[in-house]
N, C-alpha and C positions, 0 to 999 in steps of 0.2 A: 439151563435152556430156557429162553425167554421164547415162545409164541405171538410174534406181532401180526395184527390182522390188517391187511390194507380199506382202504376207507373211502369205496368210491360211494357218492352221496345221491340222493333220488331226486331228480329234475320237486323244484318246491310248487305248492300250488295254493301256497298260503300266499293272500292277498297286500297289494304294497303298503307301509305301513302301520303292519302287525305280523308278530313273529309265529303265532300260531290259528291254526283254523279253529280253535275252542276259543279263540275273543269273539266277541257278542260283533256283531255289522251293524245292531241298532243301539241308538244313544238313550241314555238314562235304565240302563239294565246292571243291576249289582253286579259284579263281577270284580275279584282280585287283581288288584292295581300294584305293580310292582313300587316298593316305598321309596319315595326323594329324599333328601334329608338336606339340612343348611347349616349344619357343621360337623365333623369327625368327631366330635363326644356322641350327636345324637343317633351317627350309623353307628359309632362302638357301644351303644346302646343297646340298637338293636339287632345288634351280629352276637350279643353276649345272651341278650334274650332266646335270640334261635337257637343258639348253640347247646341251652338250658333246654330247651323245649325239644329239641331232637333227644338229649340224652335220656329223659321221662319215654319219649316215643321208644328207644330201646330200651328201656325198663319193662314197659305194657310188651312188646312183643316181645316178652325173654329173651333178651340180648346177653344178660349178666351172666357172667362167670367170674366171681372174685373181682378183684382189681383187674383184672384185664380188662381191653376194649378203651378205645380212648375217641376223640374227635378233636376235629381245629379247625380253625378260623384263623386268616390272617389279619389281623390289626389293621386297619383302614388307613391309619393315619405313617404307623413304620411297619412297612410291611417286610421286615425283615422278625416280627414276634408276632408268634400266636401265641392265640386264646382255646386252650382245651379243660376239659375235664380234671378234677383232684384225684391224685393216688389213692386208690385206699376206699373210696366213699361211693355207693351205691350209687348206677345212676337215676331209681327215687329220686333219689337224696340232693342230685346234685341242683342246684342254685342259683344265681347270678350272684351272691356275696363271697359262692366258696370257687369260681372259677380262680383259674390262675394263668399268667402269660411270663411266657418262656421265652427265652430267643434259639434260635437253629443250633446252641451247644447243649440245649435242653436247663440252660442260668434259668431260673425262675428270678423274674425281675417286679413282679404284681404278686402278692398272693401269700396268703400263709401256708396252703398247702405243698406238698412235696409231688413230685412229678413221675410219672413211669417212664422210667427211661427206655426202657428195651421198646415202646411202645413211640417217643417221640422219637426214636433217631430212624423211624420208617418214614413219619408224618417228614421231618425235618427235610429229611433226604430229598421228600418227594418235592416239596413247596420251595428247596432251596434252587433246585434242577430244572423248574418249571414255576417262575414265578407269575403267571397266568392262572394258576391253581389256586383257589381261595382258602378252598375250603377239603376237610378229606373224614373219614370213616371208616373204622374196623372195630372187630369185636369178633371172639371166640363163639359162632354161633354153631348149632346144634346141625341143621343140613348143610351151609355153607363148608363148614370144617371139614366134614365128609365126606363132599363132592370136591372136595380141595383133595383128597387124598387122590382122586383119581388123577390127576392130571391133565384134566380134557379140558376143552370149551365148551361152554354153554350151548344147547342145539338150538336151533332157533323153532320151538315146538307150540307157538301161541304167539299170540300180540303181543302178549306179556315181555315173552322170552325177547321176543322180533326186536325192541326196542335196545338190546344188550348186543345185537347180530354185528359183527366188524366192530361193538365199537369196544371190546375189551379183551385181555389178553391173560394166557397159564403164562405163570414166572415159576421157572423150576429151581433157578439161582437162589439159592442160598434155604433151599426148603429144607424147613424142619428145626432150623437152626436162628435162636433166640438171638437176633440183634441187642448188642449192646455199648459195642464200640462208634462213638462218632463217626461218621461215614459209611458205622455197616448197614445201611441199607440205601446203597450207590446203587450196587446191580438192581436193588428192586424198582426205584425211581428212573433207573432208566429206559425201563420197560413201559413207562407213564405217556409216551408222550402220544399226543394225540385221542387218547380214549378215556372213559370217564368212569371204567371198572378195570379189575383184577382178579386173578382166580390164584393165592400165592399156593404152590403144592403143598401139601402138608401142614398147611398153616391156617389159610383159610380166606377171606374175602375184604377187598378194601373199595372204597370209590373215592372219588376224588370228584369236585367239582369247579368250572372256572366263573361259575358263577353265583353261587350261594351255600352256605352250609344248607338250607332249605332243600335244597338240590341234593348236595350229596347224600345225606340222612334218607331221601327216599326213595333213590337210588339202591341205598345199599337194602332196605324193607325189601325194593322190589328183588333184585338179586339173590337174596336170601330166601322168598317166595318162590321165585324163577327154580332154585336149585330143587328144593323139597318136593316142586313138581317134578323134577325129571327125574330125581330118585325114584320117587312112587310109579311112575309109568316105569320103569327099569327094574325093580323090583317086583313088579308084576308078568316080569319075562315079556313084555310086549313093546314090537319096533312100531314108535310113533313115526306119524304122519309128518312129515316138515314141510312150514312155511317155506317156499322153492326162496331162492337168494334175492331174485328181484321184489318180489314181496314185501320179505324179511327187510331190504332194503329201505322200501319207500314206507312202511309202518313204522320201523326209526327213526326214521326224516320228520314225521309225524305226532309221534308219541314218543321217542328217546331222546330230545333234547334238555339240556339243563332247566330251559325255561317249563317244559309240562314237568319236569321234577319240582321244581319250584312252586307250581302251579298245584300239583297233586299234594306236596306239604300243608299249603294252609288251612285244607281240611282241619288235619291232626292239630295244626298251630291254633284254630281256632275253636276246640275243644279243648285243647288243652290248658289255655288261657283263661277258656271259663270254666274249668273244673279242677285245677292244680294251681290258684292264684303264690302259694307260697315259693314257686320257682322263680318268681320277681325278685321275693327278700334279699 
């Protein structure tokens, strides 16, 4: 049973020529600039860099569980191969030297590392079904997994939550059960469309995003935050308060787009950069 949420959007009141009310109205004020680039080596540069930098970000918030947990990026240039993470290696550990890029059979065609497959024929599934998807995220995490047993939606119980409200969906297709066949995870990908999270039953939590691995990576922090809250208020035998839907509505409108994902990453990208320089090597 896949749960699809309909997706009517909050009248915007973000100003003509800027995508969110958190850019500056005044000129010459620091503020993250989304990066141009002038050739496909130097965005596969820095899609390979982010992609290193979110996996360290799931290192710091214990994301790790063995080799599980994977992420990707679709290759700028043939966007028919991603760029994810190495089987086997810490994401610490992982690099810009030790990445590898696979194509949709999960061939690794870059890289000396070997690939998780039960893990790319999700990612594959989804990016092949929806080629607007850049970039995607999952991992065996500790509240996510948990609240994945349940089989519900996320309530929209904070801002936090609000930003998640309509626009992700419970996939009960195929819960519980380790993809590993080419195409098995069709039923999951086609649960994808239009929303930028997942809640798989039994499994546990993925994002996707159409516009930056930056995006997805903190998406999936926030999600995985989102869930531990409504554990703990649940566990404390107490019915929270919900954001009413028009609310919940226009604070997504606001604060749940790709771009304030995007937006909210360079934090972590810009600590991380000056504190973990060996994820460059």
């Amino acid at each position: 049973m896949s749960t699809a949420i309909a997706e009517p959007r909050a009248e915007s009141i973000v100003k003509p020529g800027k995508v969110s009310i958190y850019q500056p109205e005044q000129e010459g004020l620091i503020f993250p600039e989304l990066p141009e680039f002038k050739s496909a080596a130097e965005q596969r540069r820095h899609l390979k860099e982010h992609l290193v930098a979110a996996c360290r970000a799931f290192a710091i918030h214990g994301f790790d569980y063995g080799f599980a947990g994977h992420l990707t990026v679709r290759d700028p240039e043939n966007p028919g191969l991603y760029w994810t993470n190495p089987m086997a290696v810490h994401f610490a550990q992982v690099k810009v030297s030790n990445l590898i890029c696979a194509d949709h059979r999960g061939t690794v065609v870059e890289g000396s590392h070997a690939i998780n497959r039960a893990g790319f024929v999700l990612h594959a599934a989804v990016h092949e079904q929806h080629p607007d998807i850049v970039a995607m995220c999952h991992a065996h995490t500790v509240y996510g997994t948990a609240f994945a047993a349940l089989g519900k939606p996320l309530a929209p119980i904070s801002q936090d939550a609000a930003a998640f409200f309509e626009d992700h969906v419970v996939i009960g297709d195929e819960a519980g059960k380790v993809a590993v066949e080419v195409k098995g995870g069709n039923k999951v990908a086609n649960a994808f469309a239009g929303v930028k999270a997942a809640i798989h039953q039994n499994h546990g939590l993925l994002t996707a995003s159409r516009h930056s691995i930056d995006s997805a990576a903190f998406w999936f922090i926030a999600l995985e935050r989102c869930c531990q809250q409504q554990l703990m208020i649940e566990a404390a035998g107490i019915t929270p308060k919900e954001v009413t839907p028009e609310r919940a509505r226009y604070s997504r409108e606001h604060v749940g787009s790709d771009y304030i994902g995007w937006l909210h990453f360079q934090t972590i990208w810009n600590d991380l950069a000056a504190s973990q320089p060996d994820m460059f090597d």
